[in-house]
NUFINU-290434 format. One record per residue: residue number from 1; residue in one letter; x, y negated, z negated of N, C-alpha, C, O in turn. Coordinates in Angstrom, 3 decimals. Atoms other than C-alpha are relative to their C-alpha. Layout:
! NUFINU-290434
REC  resi  resn      n.xx      n.yy      n.zz     ca.xx     ca.yy     ca.zz      c.xx      c.yy      c.zz      o.xx      o.yy      o.zz
REC   NUM     A         X         Y         Z         X         Y         Z         X         Y         Z         X         Y         Z
...
//
This chain:
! NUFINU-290434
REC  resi  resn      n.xx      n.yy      n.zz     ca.xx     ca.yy     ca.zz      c.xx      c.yy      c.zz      o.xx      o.yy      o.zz
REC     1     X     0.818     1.192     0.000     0.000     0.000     0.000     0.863    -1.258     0.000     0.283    -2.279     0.370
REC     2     X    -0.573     0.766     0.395     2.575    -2.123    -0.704     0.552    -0.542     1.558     0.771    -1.749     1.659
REC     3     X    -0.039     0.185    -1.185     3.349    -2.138     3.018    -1.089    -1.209     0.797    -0.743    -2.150     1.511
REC     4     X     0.854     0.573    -0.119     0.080    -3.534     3.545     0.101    -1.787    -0.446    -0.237    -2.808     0.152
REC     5     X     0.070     1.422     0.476     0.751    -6.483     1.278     0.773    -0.746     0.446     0.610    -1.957     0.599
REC     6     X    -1.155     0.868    -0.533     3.741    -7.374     2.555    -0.215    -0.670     1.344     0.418    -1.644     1.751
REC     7     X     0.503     0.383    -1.560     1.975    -7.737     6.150    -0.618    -1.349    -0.482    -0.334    -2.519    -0.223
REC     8     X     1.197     1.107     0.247    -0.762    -9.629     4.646     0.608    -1.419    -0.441     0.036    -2.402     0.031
REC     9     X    -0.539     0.433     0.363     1.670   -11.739     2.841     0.660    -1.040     1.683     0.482    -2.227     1.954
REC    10     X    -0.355     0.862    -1.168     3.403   -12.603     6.449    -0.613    -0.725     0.547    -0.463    -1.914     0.828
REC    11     X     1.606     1.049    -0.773     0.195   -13.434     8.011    -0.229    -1.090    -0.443    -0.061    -2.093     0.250
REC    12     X     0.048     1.372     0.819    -0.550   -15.955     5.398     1.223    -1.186     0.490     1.103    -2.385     0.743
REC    13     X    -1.140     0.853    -0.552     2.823   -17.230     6.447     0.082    -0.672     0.872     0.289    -1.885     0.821
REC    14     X     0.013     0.381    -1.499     2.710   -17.457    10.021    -1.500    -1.433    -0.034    -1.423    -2.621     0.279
REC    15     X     0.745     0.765    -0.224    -0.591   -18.946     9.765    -0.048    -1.382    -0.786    -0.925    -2.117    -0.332
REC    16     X    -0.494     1.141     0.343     0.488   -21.953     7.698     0.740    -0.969     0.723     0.517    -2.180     0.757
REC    17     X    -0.520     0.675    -1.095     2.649   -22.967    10.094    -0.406    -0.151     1.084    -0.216    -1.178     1.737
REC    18     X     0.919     0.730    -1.409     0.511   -22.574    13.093    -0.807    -1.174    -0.774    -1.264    -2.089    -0.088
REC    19     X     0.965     1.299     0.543    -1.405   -25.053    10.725     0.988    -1.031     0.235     0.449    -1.949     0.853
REC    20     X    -1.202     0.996     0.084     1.862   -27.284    10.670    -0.288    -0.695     0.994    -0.432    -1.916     0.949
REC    21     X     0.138     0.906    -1.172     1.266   -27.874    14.298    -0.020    -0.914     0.660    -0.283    -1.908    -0.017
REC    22     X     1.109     0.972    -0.485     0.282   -29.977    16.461    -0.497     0.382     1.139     0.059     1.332     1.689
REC    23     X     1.084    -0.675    -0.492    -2.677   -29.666    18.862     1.357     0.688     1.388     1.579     1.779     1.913
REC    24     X    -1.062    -0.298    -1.304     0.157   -29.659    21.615     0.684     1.341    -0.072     0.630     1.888     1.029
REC    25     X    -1.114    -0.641     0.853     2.464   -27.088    19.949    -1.002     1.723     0.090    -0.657     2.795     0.587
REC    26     X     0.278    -0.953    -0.147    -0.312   -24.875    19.359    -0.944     0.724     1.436    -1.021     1.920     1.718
REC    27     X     0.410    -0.177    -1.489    -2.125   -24.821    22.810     1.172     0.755     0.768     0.836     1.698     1.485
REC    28     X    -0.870    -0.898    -0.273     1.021   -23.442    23.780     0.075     0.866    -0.409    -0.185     1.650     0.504
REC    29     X    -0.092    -0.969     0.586     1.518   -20.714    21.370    -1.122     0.933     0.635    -0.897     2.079     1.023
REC    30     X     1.312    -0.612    -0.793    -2.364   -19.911    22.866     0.246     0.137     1.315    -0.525     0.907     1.888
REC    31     X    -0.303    -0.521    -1.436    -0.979   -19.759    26.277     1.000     1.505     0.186     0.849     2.463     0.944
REC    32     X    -0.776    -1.056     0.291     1.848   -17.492    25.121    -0.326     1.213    -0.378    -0.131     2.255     0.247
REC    33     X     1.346    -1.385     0.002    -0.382   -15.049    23.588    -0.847     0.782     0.422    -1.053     1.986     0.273
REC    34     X     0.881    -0.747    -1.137    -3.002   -15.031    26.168     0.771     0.878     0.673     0.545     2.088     0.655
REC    35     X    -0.784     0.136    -1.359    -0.493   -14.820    28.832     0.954     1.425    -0.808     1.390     2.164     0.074
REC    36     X    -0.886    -1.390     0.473     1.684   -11.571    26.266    -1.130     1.107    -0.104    -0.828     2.298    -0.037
REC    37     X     1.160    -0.998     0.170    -1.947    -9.899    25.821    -0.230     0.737     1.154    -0.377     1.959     1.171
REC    38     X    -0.199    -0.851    -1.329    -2.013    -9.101    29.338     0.772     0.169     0.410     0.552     0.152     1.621
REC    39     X    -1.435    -0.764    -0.306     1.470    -7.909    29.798     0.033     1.526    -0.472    -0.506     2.027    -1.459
REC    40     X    -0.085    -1.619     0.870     2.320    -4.212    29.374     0.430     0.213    -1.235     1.525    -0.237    -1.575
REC    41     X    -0.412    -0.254     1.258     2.503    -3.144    26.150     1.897    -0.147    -0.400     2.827    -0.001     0.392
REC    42     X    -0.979     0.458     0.475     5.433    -4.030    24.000     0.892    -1.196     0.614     2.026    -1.469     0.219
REC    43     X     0.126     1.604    -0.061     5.451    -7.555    25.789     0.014    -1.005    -1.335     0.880    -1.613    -1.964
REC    44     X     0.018     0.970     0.902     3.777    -9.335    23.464     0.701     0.118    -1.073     0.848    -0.932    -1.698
REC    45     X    -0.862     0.106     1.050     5.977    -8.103    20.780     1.587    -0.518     0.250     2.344    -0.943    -0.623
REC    46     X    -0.996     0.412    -0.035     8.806    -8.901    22.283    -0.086    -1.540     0.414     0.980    -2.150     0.337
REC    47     X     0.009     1.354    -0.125     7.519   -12.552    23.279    -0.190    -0.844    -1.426     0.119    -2.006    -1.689
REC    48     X    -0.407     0.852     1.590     7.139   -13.268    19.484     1.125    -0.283    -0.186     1.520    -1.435    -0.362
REC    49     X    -1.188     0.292     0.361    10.468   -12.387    18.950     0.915    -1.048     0.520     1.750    -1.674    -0.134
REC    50     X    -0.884     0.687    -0.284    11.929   -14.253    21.336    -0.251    -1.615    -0.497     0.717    -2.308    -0.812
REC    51     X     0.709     0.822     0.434     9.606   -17.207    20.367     0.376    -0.486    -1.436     0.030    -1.575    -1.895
REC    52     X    -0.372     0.469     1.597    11.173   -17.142    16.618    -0.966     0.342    -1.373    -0.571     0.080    -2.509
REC    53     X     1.040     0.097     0.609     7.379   -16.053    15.018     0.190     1.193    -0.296    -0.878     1.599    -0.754
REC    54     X    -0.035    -1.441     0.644     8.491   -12.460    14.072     1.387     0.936     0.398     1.709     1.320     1.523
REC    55     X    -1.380    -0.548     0.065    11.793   -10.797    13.423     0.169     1.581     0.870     0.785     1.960     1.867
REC    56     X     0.409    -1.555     0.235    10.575    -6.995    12.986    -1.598     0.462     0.296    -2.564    -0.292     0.405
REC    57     X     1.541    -1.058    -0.424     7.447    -4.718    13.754     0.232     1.293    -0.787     1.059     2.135    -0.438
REC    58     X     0.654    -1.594     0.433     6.403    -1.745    11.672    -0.010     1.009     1.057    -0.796     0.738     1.965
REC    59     X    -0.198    -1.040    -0.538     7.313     1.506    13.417    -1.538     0.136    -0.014    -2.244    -0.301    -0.923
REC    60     X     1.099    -0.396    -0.536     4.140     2.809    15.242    -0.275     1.305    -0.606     0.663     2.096    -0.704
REC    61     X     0.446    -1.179     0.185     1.838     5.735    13.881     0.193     0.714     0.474     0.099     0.322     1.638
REC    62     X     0.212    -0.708    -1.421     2.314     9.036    15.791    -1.190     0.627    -0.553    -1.295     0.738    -1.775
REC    63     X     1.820    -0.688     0.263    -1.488    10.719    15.663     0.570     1.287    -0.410     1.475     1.945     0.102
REC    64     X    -0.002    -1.642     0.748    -1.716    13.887    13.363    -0.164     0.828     1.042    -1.048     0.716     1.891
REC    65     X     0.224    -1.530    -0.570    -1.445    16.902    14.944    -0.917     0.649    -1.154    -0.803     0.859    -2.362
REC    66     X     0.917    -1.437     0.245    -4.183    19.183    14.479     0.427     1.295    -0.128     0.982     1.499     0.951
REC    67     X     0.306    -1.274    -0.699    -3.961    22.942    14.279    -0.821     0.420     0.854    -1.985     0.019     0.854
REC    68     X     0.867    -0.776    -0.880    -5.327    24.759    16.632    -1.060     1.448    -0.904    -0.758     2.477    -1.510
REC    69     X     1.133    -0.986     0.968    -8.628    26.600    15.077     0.058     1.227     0.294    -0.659     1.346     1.287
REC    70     X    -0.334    -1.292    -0.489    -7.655    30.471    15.490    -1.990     0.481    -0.844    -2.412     0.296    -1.985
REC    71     X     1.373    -0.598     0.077   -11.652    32.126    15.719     0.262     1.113    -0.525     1.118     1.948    -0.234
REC    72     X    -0.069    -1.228     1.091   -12.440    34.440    12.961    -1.128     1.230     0.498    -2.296     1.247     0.886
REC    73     X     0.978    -1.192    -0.770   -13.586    37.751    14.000    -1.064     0.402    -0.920    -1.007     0.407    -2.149
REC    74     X     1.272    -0.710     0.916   -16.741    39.144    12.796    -0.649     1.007     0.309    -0.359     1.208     1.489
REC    75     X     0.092    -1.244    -0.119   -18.509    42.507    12.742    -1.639    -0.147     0.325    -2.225    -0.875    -0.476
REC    76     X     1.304    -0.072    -0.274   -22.046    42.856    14.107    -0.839    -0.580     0.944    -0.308    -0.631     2.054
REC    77     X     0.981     0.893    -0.992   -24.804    41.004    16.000     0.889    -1.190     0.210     1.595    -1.497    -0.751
REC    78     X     0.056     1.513     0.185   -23.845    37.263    17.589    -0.803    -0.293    -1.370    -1.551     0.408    -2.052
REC    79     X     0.467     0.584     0.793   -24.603    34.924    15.293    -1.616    -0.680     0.539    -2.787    -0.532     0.189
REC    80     X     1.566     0.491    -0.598   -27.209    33.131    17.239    -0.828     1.252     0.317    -1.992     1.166    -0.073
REC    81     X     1.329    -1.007     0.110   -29.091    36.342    17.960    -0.632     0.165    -1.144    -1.843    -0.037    -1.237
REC    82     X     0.224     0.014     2.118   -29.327    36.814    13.862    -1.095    -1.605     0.075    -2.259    -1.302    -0.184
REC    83     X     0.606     0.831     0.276   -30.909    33.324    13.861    -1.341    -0.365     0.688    -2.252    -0.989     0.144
REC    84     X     0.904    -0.121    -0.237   -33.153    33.632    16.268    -1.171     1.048    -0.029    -2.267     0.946     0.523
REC    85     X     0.589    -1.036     0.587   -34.453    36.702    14.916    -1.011    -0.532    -1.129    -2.238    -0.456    -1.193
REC    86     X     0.768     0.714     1.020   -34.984    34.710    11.625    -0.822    -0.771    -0.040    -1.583    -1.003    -0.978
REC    87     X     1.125     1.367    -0.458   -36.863    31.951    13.321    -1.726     0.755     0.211    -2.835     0.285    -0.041
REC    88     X     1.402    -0.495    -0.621   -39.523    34.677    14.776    -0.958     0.228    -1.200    -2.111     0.613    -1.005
//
């Protein structure tokens, strides 16, 4: 969690100083952004950096691996036949 705070903590940061601004200053920053949002990924992170507004980036999640569900054998009727038995 503490990861978390420390983000949140930056944010607060950054956004103080886009307050610093001026309208000029930040109309730019909004062009820079637009204009890194539609670049291929890991653009816009690297147009912060060069920009001076962020040093570092948090290493990226890799997605859990799943197991693969190995099907448990069973002895007798389908199951759905059994249930529609019970329904009649």
């Amino acid at each position: 969690m503490e990861r978390r705070s420390d983000m949140a903590t930056d944010l607060q940061q950054l956004m103080r100083q886009i307050e610093a601004l001026t309208p000029a200053e930040r109309a730019e920053i909004r062009r820079a952004i637009e204009g890194a949002m539609q670049s291929p990924e890991g653009a816009f992170e690297q147009k912060l950096r060069e920009m001076g507004l962020v040093s570092q980036f948090g290493r990226k999640r890799q997605p859990r691996q799943r197991p693969i569900p190995v099907p448990v054998r069973v002895e007798g009727k389908p199951l759905s036949e059994s249930l529609i038995e019970e329904r009649r």
